[in-house]
N, C-alpha and C positions, 0 to 999 in steps of 0.2 A: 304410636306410629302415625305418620302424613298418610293423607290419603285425598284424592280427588272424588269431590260426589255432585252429580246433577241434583240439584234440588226444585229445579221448575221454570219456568216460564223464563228459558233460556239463560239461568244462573248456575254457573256451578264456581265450587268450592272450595278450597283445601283445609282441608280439619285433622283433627286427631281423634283416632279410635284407638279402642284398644285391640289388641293384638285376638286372632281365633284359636286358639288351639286345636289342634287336629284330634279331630276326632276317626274311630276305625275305619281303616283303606283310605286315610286321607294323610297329604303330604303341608307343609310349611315351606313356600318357597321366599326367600328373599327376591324380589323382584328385583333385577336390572335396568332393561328397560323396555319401554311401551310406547309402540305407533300409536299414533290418532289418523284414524280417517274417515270415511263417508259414513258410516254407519254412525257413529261418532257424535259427528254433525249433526244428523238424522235426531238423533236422542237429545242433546242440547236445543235443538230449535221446536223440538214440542210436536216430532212427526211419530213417535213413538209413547206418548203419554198416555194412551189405551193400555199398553201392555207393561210398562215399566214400573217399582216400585220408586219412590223418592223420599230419600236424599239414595243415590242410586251411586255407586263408585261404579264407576265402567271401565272400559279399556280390554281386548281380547288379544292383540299383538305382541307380544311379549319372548323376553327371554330372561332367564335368573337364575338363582342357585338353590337345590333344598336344603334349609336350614335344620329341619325336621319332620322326621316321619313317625306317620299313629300307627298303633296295635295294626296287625295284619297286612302290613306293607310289605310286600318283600319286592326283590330284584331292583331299588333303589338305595339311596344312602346320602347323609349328609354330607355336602360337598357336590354333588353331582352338577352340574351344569344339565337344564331344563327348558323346553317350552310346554306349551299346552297347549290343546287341541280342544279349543272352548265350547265341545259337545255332549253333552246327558242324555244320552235316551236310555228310555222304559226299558226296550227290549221286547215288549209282548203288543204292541199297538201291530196292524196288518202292515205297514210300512217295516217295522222292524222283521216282522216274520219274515220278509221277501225277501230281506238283505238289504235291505234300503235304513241302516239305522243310525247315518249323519241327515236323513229328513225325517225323521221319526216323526210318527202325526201329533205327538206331545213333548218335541225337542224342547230342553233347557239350552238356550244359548246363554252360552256363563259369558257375563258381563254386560248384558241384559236384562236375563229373565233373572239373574240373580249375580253378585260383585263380582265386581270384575278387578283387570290386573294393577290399579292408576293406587296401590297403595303398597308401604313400603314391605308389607308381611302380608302376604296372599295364599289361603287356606284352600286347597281344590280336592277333588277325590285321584290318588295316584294312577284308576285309571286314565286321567286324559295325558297325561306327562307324556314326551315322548324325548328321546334323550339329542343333546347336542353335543359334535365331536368336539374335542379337545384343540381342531385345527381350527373350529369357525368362533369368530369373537362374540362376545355375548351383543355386543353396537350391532356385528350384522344380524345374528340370528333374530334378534326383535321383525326381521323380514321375513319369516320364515311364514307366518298364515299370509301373507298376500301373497306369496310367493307360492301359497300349497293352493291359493283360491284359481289364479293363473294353471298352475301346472293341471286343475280338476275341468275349468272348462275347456283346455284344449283339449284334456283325454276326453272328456264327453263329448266332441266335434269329429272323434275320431280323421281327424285331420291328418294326413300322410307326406312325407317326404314330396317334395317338385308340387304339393299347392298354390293355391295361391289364395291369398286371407286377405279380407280386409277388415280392421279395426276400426270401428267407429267411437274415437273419445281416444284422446291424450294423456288421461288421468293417471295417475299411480295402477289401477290395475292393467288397463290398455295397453303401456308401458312392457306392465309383466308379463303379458298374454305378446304382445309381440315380440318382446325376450325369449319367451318359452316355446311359440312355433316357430320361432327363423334357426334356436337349436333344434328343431324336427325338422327340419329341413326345406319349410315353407317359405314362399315369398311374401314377404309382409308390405301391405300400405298404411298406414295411420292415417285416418281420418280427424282434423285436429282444427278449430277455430280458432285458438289463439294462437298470433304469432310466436308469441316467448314459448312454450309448449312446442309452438313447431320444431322454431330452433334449435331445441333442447334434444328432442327428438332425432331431428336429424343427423346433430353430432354420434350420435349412437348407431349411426348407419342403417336408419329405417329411412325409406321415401315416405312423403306427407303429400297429401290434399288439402287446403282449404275450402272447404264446402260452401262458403257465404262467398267465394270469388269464382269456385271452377264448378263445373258442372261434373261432378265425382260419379254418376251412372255411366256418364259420356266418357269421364278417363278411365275408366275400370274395365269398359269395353274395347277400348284403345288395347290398354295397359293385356287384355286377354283374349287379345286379336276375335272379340266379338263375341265370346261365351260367356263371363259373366264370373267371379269369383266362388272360386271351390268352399271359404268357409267365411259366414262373416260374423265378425263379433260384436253385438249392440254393447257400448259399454258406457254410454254417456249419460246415461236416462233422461235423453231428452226426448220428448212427442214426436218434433220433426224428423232424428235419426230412425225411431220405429217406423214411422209412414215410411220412411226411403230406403232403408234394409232390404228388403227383398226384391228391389231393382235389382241390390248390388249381384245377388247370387245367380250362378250357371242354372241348367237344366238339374234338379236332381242335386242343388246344392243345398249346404246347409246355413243355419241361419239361427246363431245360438244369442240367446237373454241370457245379459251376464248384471246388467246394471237395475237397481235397485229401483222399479217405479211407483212412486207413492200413489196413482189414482190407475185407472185402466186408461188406455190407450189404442188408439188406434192403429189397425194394420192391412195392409193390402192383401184378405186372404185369395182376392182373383188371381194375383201375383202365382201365392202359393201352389192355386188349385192349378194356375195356368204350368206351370216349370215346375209341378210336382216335387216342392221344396220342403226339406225336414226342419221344425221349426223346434227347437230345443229350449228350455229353461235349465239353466246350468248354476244351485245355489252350494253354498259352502265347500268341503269336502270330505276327503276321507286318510283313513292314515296312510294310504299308500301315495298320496299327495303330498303328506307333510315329509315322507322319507323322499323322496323325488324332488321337494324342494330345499333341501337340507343336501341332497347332494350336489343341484346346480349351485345354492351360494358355497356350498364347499369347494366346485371343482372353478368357482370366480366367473360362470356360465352368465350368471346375472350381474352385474357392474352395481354392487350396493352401495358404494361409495360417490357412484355419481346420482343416484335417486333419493341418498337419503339429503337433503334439503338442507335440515337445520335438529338441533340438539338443544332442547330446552329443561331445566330441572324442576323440580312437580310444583313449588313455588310459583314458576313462569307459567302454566298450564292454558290460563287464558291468552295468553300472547300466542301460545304456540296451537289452539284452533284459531284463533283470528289470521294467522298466518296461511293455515290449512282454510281456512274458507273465504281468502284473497283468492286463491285457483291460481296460486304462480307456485306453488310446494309441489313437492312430488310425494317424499315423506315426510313428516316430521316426527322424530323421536324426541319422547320426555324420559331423563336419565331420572330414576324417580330415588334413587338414596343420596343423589347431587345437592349438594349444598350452594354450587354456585350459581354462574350464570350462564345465560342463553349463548350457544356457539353455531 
């Protein structure tokens, strides 16, 4: 079988492995298809080579078919249409005791800490499976973990009906995090640098800021006749958005890390101390995320059609991060049993 693997110092590959047999409680999916995105990146440019093994098949975004299930599986079956919920825990670490066991203190992130989905026969344990209806296509469901990582930081913002959010960063999650509060009923801004990202944006019926033209504390104050934004979502990982985040929030607002920062950064904690501001880290999620997102692209809540970018087949792999890290893509899916070409 094809397979995509990082092998180092920003190369990766497409080869042929041989296929894993499932071993007990473990499933055989045919993979359909697989997002690439930031995290992605992350591991191809050599920001993750502490923790990774190499030649490393990655990929966690996914949807497919089980082609085969091991000894002890039950409540699945060949044929089923699938995604995965690319998380392992222990179970007995203090994190998992609390109930906290999508940040387990010794999480496996499958397709990191061990292969991931970017190959054509993908072996996982049938715990992480989580099923997709018969109404969502296997092209959308591949949106289903950005889609469950959006629906986790707004539930963790506990954000309410008549807020108002500002988003900082345009990216593929930003996107879904302002998808996913303006269906809660919140007013959303996108906070957005590039103009094409603006644009794109705004056809989707979100208002934008330029930050390197408008003075975005000053519109936010305009925009909240003087109080300050109910929830704001850092999602750009950049230095200068963390310094200015907690301008943006009210008295008593919140102020959620969603975006991935490779070094520490600075933050206005006088801000916080001053407006008595909750300041949140909001990572991966949980299965009540990925069913929540499995029913906004079901119920067409999330417009997948206009984020997914471009369709490339796992031959094309390089094209399709070099596309993803132009910063003009929203998604790009690799149709990974495609023979053809880039659409």
């Amino acid at each position: 079988m094809r397979a995509a693997a990082y092998l180092g110092d920003g190369s990766v590959a497409v080869t042929t492995l041989p296929p894993t047999p499932p071993a007990v409680d473990q499933v055989v999916i045919d993979v359909a298809y697989v997002g690439v995105c930031g995290t992605d990146l992350h591991i191809i440019h050599g920001s993750m080579d502490a923790r990774v093994s190499r030649p490393l098949v990655f990929g966690h975004e996914m949807s497919g078919t089980i082609r085969e299930v091991g000894a002890g599986v039950s409540g699945w079956s060949a044929g089923d249409s699938v995604t995965v919920m690319p998380l392992d825990w222990d179970g007995t670490c203090p994190a998992c005791r609390h109930g906290h066991e999508h940040i387990c203190q010794n999480l496996t992130f499958i397709g990191i800490d061990s292969p991931g989905a970017l190959q054509q026969s993908w072996t996982v344990p049938a715990s992480t499976l989580v099923a997709i209806p018969p109404t969502l296509s296997l092209r959308t469901a591949a949106l289903i973990e950005p889609v469950a990582v959006a629906v986790h930081d707004v539930r963790r913002s506990e954000l309410r009906a008549g807020d108002r959010a500002v988003v900082i960063g345009g990216g593929p999650i930003g996107v879904l995090i302002a998808s996913v509060a303006r269906q809660a009923g919140a007013e959303v801004v996108v906070l957005e640098l590039d103009a094409g990202r603006r644009e794109f944006i705004e056809r989707l019926g979100f208002a934008t800021v330029d930050p390197s033209s408008v003075d975005a504390v000053a519109w936010v104050e305009d925009w909240t006749s003087g109080a300050g934004a109910d929830v704001v979502f850092e999602v750009s990982g950049a230095a200068a958005a963390v310094r200015s985040a907690t301008a943006l929030a009210r008295v008593r607002g919140t102020v959620v890390i969603v975006a991935i920062h490779p070094t520490p950064r600075e933050i206005d904690l006088q801000r916080v101390f001053w407006r008595e501001l909750r300041l949140l880290g909001a990572r991966v999620y949980q299965r009540i995320d990925f069913e929540r997102a499995i029913e906004l692209l079901d119920r067409q809540v999330i417009d997948a059609e206009a984020i997914i970018t471009s369709v490339h087949p796992l031959t094309a792999v390089d094209a399709a991060l070099r596309e993803l890290e132009g910063g003009q893509a929203l998604k790009v899916l690799i149709d990974v049993q495609s023979e053809g070409v880039s659409a």
